[in-house]
SERO-4910 file (N, C-alpha, C, O; in steps of 0.05 Angstrom, whole numbers):
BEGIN
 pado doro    nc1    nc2    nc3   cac1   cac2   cac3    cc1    cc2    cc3    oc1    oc2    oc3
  Unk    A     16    -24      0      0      0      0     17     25      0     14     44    -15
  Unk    A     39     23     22     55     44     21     72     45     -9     77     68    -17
  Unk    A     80     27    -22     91     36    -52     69     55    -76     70     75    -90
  Unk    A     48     33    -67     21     45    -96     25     77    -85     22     93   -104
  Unk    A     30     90    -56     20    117    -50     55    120    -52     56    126    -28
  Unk    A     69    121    -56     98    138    -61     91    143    -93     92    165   -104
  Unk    A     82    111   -109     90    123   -141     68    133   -147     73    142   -170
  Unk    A     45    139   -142     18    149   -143     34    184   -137     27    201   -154
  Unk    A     48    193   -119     50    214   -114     76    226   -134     75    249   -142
  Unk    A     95    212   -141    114    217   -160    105    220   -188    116    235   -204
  Unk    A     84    206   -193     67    208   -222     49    234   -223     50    247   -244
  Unk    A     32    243   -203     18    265   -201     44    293   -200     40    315   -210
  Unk    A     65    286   -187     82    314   -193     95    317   -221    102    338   -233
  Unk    A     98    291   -228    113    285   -253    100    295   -274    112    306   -293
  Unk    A     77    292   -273     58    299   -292     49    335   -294     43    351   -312
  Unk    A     51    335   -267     40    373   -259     65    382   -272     61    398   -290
  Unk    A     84    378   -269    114    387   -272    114    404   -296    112    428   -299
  Unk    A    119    376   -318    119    375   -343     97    386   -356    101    396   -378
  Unk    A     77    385   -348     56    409   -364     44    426   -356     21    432   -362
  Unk    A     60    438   -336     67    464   -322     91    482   -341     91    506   -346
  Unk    A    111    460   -350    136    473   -357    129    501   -376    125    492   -398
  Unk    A    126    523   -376    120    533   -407    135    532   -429    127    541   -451
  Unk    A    159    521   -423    175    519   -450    174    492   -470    177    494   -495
  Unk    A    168    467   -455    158    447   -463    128    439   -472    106    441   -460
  Unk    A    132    431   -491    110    420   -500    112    398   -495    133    386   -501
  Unk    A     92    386   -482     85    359   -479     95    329   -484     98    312   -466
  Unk    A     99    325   -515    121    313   -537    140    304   -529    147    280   -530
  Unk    A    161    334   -516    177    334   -517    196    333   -484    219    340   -478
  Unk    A    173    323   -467    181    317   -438    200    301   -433    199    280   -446
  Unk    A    224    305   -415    245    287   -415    247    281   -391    258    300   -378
  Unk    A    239    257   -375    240    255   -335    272    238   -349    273    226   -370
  Unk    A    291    242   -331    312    234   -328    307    215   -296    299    225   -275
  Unk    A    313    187   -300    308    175   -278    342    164   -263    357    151   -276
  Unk    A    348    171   -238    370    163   -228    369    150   -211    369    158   -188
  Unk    A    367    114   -218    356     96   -197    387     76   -186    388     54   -198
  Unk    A    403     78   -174    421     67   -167    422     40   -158    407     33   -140
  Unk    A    443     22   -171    447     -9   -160    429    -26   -165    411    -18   -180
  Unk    A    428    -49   -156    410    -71   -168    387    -77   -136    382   -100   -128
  Unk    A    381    -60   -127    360    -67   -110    331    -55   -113    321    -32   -113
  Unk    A    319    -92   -116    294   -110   -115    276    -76   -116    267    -64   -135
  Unk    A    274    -70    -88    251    -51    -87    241    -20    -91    224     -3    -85
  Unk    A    273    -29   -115    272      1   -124    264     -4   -156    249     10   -170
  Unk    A    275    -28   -163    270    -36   -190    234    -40   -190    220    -29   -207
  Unk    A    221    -60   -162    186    -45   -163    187    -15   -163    164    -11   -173
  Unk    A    192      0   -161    181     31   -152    189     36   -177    177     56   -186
  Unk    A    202     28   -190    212     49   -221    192     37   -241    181     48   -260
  Unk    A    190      4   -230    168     -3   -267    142      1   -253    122     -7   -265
  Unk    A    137     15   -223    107     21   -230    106     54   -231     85     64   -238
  Unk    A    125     67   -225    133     84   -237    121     97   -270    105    113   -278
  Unk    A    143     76   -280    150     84   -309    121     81   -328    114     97   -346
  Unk    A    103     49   -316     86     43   -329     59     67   -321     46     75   -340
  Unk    A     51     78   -293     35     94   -290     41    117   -303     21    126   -315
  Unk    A     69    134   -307     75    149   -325     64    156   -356     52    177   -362
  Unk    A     71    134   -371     66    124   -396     43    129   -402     36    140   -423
  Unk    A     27    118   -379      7    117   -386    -18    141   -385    -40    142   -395
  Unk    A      0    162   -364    -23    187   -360     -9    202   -373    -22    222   -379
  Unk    A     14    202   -383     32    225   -403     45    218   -425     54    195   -426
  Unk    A     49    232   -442     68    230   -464    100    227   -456    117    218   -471
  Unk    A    101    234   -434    136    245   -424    156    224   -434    148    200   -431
  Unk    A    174    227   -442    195    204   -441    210    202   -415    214    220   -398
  Unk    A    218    178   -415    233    162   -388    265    161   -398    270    149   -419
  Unk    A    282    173   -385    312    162   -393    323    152   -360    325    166   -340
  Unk    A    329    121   -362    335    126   -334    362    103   -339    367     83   -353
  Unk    A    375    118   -320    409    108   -317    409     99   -288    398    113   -271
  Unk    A    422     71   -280    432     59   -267    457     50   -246    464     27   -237
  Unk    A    469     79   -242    495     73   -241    507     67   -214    491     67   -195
  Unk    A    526     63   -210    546     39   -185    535     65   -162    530     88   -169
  Unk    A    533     59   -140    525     70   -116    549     91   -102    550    104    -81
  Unk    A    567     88   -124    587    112   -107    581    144   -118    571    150   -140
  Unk    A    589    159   -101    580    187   -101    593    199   -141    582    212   -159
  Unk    A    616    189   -139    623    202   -170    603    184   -193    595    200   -210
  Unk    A    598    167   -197    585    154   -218    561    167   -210    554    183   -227
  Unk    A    541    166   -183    521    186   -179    519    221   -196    497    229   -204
  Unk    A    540    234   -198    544    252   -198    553    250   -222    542    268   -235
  Unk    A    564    241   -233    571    241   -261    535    226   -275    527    235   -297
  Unk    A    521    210   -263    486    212   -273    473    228   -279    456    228   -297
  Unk    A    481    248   -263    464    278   -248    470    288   -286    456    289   -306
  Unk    A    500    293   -279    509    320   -304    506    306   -328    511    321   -347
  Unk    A    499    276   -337    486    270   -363    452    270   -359    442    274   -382
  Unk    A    439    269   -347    409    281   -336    411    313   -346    401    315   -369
  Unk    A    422    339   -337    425    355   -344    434    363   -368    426    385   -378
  Unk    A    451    347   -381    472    352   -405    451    343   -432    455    353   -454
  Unk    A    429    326   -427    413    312   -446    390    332   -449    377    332   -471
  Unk    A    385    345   -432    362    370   -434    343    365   -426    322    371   -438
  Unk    A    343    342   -393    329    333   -372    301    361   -366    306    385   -367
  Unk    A    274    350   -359    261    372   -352    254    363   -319    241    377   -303
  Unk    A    263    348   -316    258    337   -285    276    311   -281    282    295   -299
  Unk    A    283    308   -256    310    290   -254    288    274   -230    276    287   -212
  Unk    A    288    250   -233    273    236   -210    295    217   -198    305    203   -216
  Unk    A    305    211   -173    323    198   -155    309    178   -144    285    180   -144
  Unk    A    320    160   -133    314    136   -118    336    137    -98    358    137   -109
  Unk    A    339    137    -67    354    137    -44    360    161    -43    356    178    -60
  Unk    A    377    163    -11    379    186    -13    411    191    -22    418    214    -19
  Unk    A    426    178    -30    454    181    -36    450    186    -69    470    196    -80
  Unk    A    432    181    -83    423    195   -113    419    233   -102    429    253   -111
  Unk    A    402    229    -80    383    249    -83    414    275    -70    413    296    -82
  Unk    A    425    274    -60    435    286    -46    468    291    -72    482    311    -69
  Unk    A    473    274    -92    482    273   -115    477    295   -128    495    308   -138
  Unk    A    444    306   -131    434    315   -156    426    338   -132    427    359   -145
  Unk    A    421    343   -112    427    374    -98    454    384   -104    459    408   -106
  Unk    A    467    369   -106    499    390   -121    503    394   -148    514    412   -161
  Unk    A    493    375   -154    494    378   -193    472    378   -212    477    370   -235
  Unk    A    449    386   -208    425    390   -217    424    415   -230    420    417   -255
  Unk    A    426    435   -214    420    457   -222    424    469   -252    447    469   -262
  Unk    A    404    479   -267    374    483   -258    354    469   -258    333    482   -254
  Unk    A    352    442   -260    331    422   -264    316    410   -243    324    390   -232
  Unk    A    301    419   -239    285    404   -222    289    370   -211    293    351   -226
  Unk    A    288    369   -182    293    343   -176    265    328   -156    259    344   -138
  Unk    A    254    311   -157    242    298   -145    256    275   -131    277    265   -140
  Unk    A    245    270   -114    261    246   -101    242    230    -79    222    237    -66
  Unk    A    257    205    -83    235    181    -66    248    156    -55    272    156    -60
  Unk    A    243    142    -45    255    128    -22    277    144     -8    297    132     -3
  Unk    A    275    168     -3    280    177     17    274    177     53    250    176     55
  Unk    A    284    177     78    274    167     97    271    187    115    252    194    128
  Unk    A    302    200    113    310    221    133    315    246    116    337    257    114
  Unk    A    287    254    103    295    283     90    310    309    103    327    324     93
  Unk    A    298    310    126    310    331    141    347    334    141    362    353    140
  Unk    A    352    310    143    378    305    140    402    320    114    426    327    116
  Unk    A    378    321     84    378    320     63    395    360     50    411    367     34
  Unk    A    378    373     71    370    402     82    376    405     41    396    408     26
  Unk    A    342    402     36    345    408      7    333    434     11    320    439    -10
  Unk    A    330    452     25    321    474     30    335    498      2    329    522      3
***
């Protein structure tokens, strides 16, 4: 129950986001997804993710996978940005805290997060 209501809430911003953007048209939505390492319950959260996506938007999905250390993180971030990302979506908080240093200007969403406060994405 608690997954259907994380990706239920990542799809409703995902969606507001992108056709909010005024520079984008619709078409041409790009969620850059930064889901790190090979764990089980992130790989559920991204294909119900990706499939509720698809299915209420046009947006395209680019999502990269890379080794859980802070530079391959961070080197994710600046090809998310470099590709002409309109929203960067993270998985943990060692993505999310990646793409608070190297994001900018792109919007970041983030999820399986635990201890946001910690995060001070302020």
């Amino acid at each position: 129950m608690l997954l259907r209501g994380a990706v239920g809430l990542i799809i409703i911003f995902s969606v507001l986001f992108c056709l909010a953007e005024p520079g984008a048209a619709a078409d041409q939505c790009l969620i850059s997804v930064i889901k790190p390492g090979n764990l089980s319950h992130l790989d559920l959260l991204h294909q119900k993710f990706s499939e509720q996506l698809l299915a209420a938007s046009p947006c395209r999905i680019y999502l990269q996978s890379p080794n859980a250390d802070d530079m391959s993180l961070r080197n994710s971030v600046r090809k998310a940005v470099a590709v002409g990302s309109d929203l960067i979506v993270t998985y943990g908080a060692a993505a999310t805290l990646a793409a608070k240093f190297e994001s900018d200007p792109v919007p970041v969403l983030f999820a399986d997060v635990y201890e946001t406060a910690s995060l001070q994405m302020v």
